[in-house]
C-alpha positions in Angstrom: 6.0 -9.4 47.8 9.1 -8.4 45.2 9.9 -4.7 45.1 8.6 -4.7 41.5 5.4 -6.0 42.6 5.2 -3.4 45.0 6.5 -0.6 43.0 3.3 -1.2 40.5 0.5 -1.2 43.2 1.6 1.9 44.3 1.4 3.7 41.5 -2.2 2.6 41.4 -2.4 3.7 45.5 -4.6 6.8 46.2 -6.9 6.5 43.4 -10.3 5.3 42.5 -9.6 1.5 42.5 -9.3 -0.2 39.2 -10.3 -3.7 38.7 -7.0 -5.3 37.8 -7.8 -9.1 35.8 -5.1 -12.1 36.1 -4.9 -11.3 32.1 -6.2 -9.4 29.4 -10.0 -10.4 28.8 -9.4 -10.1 25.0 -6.7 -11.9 23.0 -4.7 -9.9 20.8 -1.9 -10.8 18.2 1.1 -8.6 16.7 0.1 -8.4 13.0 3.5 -7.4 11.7 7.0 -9.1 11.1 9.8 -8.5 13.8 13.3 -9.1 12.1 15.6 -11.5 13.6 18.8 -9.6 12.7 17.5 -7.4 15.5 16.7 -10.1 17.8 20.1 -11.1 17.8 21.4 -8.1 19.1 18.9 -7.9 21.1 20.3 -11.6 23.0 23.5 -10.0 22.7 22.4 -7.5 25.2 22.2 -4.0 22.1 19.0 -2.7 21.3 19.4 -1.3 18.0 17.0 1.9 17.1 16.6 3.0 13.3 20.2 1.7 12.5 22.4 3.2 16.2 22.6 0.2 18.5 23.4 0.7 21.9 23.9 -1.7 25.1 20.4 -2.5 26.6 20.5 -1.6 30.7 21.6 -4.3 32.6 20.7 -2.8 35.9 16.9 -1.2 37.2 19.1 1.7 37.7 20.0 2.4 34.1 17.0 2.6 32.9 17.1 6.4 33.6 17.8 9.3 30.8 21.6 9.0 30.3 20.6 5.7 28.9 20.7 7.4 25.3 18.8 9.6 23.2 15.2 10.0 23.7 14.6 8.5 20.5 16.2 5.2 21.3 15.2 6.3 25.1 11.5 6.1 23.2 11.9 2.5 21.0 13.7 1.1 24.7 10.4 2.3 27.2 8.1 1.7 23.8 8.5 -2.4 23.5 8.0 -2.8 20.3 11.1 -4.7 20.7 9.1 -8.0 21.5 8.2 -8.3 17.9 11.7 -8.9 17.0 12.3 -11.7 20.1 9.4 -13.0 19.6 10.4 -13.7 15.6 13.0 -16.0 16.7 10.5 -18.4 18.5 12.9 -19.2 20.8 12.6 -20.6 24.8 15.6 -18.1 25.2 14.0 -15.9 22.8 11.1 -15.9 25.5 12.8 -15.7 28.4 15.2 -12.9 27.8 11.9 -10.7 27.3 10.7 -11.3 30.3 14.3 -10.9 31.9 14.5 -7.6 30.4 10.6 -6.8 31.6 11.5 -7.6 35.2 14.2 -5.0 35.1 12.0 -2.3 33.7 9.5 -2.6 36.0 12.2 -2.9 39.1 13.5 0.2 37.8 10.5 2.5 38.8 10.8 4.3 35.5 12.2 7.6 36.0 12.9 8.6 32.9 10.1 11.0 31.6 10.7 9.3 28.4 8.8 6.3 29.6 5.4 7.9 30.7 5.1 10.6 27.3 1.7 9.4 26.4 3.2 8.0 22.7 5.6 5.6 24.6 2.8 4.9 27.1 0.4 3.9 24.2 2.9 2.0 22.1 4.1 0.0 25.3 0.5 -0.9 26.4 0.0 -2.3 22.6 3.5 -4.2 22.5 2.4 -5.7 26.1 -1.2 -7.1 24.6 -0.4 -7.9 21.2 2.9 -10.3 22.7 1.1 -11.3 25.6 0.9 -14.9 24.7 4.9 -14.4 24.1 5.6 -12.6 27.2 3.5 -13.3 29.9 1.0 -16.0 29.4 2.9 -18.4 30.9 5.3 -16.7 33.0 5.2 -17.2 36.8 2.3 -15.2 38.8 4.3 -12.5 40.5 6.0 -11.0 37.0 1.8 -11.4 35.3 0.6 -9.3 37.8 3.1 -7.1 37.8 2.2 -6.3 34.4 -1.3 -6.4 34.5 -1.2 -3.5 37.9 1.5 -1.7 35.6 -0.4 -2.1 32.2 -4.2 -0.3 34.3 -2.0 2.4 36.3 -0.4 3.5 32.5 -3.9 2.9 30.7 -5.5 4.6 33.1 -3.3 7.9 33.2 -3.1 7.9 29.3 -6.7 7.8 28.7 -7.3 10.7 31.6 -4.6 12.5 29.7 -6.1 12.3 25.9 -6.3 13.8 23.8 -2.1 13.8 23.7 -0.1 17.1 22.6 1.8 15.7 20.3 1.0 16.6 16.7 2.2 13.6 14.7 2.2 9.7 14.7 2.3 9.8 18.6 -1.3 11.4 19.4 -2.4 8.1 17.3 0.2 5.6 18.9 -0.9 7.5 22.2 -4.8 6.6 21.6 -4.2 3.0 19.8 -2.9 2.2 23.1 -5.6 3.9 24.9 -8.1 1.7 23.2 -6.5 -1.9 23.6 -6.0 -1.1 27.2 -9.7 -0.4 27.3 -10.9 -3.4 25.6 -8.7 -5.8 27.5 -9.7 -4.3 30.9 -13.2 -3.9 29.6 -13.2 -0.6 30.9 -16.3 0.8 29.2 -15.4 4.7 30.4 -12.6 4.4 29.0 -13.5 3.0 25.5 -16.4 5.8 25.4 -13.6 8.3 25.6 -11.2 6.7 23.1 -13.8 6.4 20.5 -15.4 10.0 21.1 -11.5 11.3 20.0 -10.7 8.6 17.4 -12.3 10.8 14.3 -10.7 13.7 14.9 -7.4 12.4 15.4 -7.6 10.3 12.1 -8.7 13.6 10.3 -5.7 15.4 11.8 -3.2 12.8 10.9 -4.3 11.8 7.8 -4.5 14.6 4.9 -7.1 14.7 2.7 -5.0 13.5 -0.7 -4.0 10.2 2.2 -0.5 11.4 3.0 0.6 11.4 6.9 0.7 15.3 8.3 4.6 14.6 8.9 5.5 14.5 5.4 6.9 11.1 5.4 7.0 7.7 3.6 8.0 5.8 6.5 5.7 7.6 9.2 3.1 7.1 6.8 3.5 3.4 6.5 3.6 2.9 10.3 0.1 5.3 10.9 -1.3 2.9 8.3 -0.4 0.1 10.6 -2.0 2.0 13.3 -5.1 2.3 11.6 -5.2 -1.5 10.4 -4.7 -2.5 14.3 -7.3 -0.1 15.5 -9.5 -1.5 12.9 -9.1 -5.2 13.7 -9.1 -4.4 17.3 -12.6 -2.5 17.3 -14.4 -5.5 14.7 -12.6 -8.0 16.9 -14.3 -6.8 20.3 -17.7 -6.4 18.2 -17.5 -2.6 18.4 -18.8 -0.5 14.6 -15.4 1.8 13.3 -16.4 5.4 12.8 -16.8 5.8 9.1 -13.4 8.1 9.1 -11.2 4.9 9.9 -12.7 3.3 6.5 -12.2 6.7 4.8 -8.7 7.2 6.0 -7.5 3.0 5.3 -8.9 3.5 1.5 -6.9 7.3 1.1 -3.7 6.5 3.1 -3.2 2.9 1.0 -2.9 4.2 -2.5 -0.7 7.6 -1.2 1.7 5.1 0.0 1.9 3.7 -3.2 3.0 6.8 -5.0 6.3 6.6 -2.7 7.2 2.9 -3.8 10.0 2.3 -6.1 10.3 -0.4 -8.8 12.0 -2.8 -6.2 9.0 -2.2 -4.0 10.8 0.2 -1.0 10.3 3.5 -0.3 11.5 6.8 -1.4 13.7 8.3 1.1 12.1 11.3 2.6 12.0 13.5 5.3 13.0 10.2 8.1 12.2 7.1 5.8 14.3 4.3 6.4 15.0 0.9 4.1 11.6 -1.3 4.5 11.1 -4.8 3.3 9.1 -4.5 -0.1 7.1 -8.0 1.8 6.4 -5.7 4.5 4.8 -3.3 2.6 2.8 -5.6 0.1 1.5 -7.2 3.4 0.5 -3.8 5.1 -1.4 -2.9 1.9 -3.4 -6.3 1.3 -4.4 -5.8 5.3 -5.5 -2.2 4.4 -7.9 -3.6 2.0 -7.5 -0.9 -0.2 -6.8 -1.4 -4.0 -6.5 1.8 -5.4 -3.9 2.8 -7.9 -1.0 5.0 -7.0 -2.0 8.5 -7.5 0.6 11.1 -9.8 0.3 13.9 -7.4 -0.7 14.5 -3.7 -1.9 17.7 -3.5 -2.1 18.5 -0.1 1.5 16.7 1.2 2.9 18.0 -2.0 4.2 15.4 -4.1 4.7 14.5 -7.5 5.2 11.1 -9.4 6.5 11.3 -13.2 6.5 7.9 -14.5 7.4 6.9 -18.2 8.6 3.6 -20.3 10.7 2.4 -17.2 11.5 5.4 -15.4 10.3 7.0 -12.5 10.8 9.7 -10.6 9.5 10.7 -7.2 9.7 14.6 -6.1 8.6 16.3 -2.8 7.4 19.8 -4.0 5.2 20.5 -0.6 6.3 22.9 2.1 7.0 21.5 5.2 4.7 21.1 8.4 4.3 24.1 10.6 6.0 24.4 13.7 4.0 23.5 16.6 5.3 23.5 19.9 8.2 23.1 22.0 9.7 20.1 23.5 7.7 17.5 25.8 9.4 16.5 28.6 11.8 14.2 28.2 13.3 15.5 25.2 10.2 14.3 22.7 9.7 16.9 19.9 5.5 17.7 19.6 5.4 19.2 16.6 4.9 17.2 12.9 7.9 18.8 11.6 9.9 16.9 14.4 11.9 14.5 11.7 11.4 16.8 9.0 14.4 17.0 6.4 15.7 20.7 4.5 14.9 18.3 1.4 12.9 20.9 -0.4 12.7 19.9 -4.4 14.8 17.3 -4.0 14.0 13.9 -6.2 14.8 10.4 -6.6 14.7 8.4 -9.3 14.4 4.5 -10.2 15.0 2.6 -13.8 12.6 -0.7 -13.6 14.1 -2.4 -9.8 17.4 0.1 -10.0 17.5 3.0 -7.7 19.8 5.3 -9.8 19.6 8.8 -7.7 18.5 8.9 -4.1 18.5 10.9 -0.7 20.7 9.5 1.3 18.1 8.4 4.1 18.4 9.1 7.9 19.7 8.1 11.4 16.6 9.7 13.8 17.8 8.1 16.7 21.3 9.1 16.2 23.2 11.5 17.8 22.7 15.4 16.6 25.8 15.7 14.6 25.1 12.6 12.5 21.1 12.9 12.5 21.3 16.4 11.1 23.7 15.6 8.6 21.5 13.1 7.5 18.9 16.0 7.3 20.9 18.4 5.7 19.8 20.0 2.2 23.6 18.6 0.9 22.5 15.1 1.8 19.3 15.2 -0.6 19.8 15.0 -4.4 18.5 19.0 -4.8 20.4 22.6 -4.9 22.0 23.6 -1.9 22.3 27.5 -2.0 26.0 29.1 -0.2 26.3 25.5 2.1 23.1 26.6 3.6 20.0 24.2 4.1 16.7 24.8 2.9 15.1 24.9 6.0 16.8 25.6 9.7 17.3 22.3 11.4 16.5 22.4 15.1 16.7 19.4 17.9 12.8 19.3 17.6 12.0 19.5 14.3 12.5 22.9 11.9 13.2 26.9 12.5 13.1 29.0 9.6 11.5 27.1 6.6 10.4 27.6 3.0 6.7 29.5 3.8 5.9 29.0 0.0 6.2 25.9 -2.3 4.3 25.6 -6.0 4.0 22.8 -8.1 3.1 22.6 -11.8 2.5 20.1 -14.1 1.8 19.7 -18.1 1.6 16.3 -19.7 1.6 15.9 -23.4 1.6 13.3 -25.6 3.3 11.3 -22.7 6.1 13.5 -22.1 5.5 15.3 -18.5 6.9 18.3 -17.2 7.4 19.5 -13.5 8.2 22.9 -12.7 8.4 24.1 -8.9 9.7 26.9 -6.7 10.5 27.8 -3.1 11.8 30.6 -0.7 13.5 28.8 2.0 16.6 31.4 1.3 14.2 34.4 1.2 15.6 34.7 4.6 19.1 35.6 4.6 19.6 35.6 1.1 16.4 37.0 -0.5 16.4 33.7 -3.2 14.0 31.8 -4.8 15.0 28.4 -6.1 13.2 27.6 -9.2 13.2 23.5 -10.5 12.2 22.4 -14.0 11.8 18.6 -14.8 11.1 17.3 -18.2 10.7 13.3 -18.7 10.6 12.2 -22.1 7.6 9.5 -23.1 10.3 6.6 -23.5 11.4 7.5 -20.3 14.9 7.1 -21.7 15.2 11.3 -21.3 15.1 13.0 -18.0 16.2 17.0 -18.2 16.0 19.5 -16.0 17.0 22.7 -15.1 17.7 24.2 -11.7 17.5 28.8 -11.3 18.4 30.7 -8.4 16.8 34.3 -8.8 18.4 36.9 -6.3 19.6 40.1 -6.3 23.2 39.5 -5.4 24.0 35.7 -6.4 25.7 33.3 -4.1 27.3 30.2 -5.3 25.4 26.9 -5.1 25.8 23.7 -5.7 23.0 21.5 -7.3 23.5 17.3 -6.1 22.6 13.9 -7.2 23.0 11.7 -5.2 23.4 7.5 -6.5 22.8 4.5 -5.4 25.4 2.6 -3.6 25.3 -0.1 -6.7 25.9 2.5 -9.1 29.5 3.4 -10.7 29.9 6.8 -11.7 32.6 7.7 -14.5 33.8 10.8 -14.8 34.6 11.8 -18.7 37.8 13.3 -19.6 36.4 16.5 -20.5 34.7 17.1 -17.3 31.5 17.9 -18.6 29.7 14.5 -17.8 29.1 11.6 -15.8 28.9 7.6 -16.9 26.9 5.6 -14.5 26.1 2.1 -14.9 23.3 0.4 -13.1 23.4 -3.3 -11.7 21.4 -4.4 -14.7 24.3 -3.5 -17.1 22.5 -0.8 -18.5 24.2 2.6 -19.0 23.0 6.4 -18.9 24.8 9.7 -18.9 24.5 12.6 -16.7 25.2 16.5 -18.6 25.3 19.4 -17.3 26.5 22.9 -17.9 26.8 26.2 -15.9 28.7 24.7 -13.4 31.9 22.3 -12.4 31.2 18.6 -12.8 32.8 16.5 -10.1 32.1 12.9 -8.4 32.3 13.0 -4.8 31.8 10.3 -1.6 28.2 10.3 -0.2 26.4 7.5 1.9 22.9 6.1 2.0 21.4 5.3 5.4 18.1 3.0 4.6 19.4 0.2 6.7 22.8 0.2 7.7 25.4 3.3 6.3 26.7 2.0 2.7 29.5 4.1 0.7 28.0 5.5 -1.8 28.8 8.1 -4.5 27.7 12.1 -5.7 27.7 13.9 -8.9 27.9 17.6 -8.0 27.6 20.2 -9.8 29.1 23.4 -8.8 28.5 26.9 -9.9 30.2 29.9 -8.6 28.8 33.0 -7.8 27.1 35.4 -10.4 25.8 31.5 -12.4 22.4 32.0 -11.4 21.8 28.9 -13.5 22.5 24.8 -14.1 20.9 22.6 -17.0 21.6 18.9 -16.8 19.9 15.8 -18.3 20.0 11.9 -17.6 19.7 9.9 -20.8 20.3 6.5 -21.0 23.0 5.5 -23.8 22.9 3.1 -26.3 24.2 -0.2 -26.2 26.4 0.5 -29.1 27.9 3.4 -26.9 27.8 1.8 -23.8 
């Protein structure tokens, strides 16, 4: 018997027997796309993690914690990696994942990265739904293996729900609970799941169908969650609470309200570049056709939308603070990748981006991740180079406690006006944002207020799109930019310095990229700017 082999009974030694199978008594299938740009790293021997690649282990032994951050610690123990081998539909393709399995489970997994109940459930769903892949075929001793590994971690998650975490993973953590349960036909086990399942869908998705996190991206992948727990439950026979149905036909349309013209996302609070294909496929599974909604209420955003134009605002105060750090280094709380982003926009003409955030790097080193974060890197004011909210390793410290929204529409103009105190702290500050879009869409003013006793200087940002050239005017008092589609529009502004600066966008890989700033010195409690396009005549 290998020492792999033996490694996994042992874990199961000592406790009530479970009846292990020769393979999973359901079928199950992946639903989603891997990318094979990733698969070639992957045969390369680099596991790359939300844009930082770094060498997969080579050795049982270095499967421990200095293999990197827990992040990438968490994608690396998670397996969700399959998806991307398995896109290539390769022998080699095939054979390297089960290379790289028979080192994980030779290593023993120390790391207590690799039993947090989120990686535990996400691995136990990338082991069934790339079974046929990964192990169907493979020779007997690395199948059972898997099989005495995939009951001992099914069997300690499901004693352990529901999971601490308070975002995606409690729902990663009890998706995997449930496929384990159905493909050991472990009826216990399934009773417990489905007792927990409504309360975690009512805790993770808001009532106006945002995710509690805040964010486009984790929002897209809980709706995936929620599709697979679907299928799974009317695959194995077994009636969906009500909530699921509830939850797919809320969370479908609020995802809409983030997509640009060119059918991404908007870059907040963690979001990362996702293929518009992979998007429209996630919402035709979802079943859900609602429209995109203007406002969520609860997560607190706002879409203006006029002629062409459209603008996408987060007006919502951020998640609260629960919890420390799991073990392992795995924040618990729903502010974990939350950004100091507060009343920051973006804004799209037809399939142009023209302002953005500049996007994130969650499983990058802290230096880089929190820049990334950072109130400078998202197109809002940025009071005495201080951020919005206090950035922490696991998630936020001091953050704005109050945010309002309010809108006015007439005659198809719309008008946004917001505030929050995430300086009350420190500098006893409110920051007040007004938004006017014209009904052409053409016009797109605003106005950004600090109110404070004893004014600081600040330094209100947009941020553009790597495909847009900014040209700055002789006088200094505006900015050119021309979009991809030749079309041209001018940025104003007065009560502070006009300057174009570097900046980057992070959605896939970091891109160059460019700023308009505007800076007003202390005592200026006050910037106006507008965005208008210009006329072909001027242009």
């Amino acid at each position: 018997m290998s020492g792999w082999l033996r490694g996994a009974r042992r874990t199961l030694s000592g406790l009530k027997p479970i009846r292990v199978p020769e393979a999973p008594s359901r079928a199950f299938r992946d639903l989603w796309p891997g990318d094979v740009a990733r698969a070639g790293k992957l045969m390369e021997g680099e596991l790359e993690v939300a844009g930082t690649v770094r060498p997969l282990p080579d050795d049982p032994s270095a499967f421990g914690p200095g293999a990197g951050g827990p992040a990438w610690r968490a994608a690396l123990h998670g397996f969700a990696w399959l998806r991307d081998l398995r896109a290539l539909g390769t022998d080699a393709a095939r054979m390297h994942a089960r290379d790289i399995t028979r080192l994980w489970l030779e290593s023993g997994t120390t790391d207590p990265v690799a039993i947090a109940p989120e990686v535990v459930g996400a691995r136990l769903s990338a082991w069934l739904g790339h079974w046929d892949f990964l192990a169907a075929t493979a020779e007997d001793g690395l199948r059972r293996a898997l099989m005495a590994r995939l009951a001992a971690d099914a069997r300690g998650l499901v004693a352990g729900l529901p999971a601490e975490a308070r975002h995606r993973g409690a729902l990663v953590a009890l998706k995997g609970a449930l496929a384990a349960a159905v493909a050991l036909e472990e009826e216990p086990w399934l009773t417990r799941c489905l007792k927990l399942l409504p309360a975690e869908i009512d805790r993770q998705i808001l009532p106006d169908g945002a995710q509690v996190e805040r964010s486009p991206g984790i929002l897209l992948l809980a709706l995936q969650d929620l599709i697979e727990i679907r299928n799974l439950l009317h695959g194995a026979g077994i009636e969906a609470p009500p909530h699921l149905a509830h939850a797919l036909d809320r969370a479908a349309p609020a995802l809409r309200l983030f997509r640009h013209g060119d059918g991404g996302l908007a870059a907040f609070n963690g979001t990362r570049e996702e293929a518009a294909s992979l998007l429209d496929l996630v919402l035709t599974q979802a079943q859900a056709r609602g429209r995109a909604p203007l406002i969520l209420g609860d997560a607190g955003f706002q879409r203006l939308q006029a002629g062409r134009t459209l603008v996408i605002a987060d007006c919502g105060t951020p998640p609260p603070r629960n919890g420390a750090t799991a073990p392992g280094g795995l924040p618990r709380g729903a502010d974990r990748l939350h950004h100091a982003g507060t009343l920051s926009f973006e804004m799209s003409i037809g399939r142009d981006r023209l302002i953005i955030n500049c996007g994130a790097a969650p499983a990058a080193e802290g230096a880089w991740r929190d820049a990334l974060r950072a109130t400078a890197a998202h197109s809002t004011l940025t009071l005495a180079d201080t951020n919005s909210s206090e950035l922490t390793e696991d998630g936020l410290g001091r953050r704005p406690e109050h945010v309002e929204a309010e809108r006015h529409e007439a005659s198809g103009a719309q008008w946004l006006e917001a505030t929050h105190d995430g300086w009350k702290k420190g500098f006893n500050a409110i920051h007040r944002r007004r938004l006017y879009l014209a009904e052409s869409g053409d016009d797109l003013r605003g106005e950004d207020i600090v109110e404070a006793d004893d004014l600081p200087a600040f330094t209100v940002r947009f941020h553009l799109h790597p495909a847009v050239t900014a040209t700055l005017a002789e006088d200094g008092g505006s900015v050119m930019l021309r979009l991809p589609s030749g079309t041209a529009w001018r940025l104003r502004a007065r009560g502070g310095k006009v300057s174009v600066e570097d900046s980057v966008q992070v959605f896939g890989e970091a891109r160059a990229a460019t700023q308009v700033a505007v800076a007003a010195e202390a005592g200026s409690g006050q910037v106006q700017w507008a965005i208008g396009r210009v006329a072909a005549t001027e242009g």
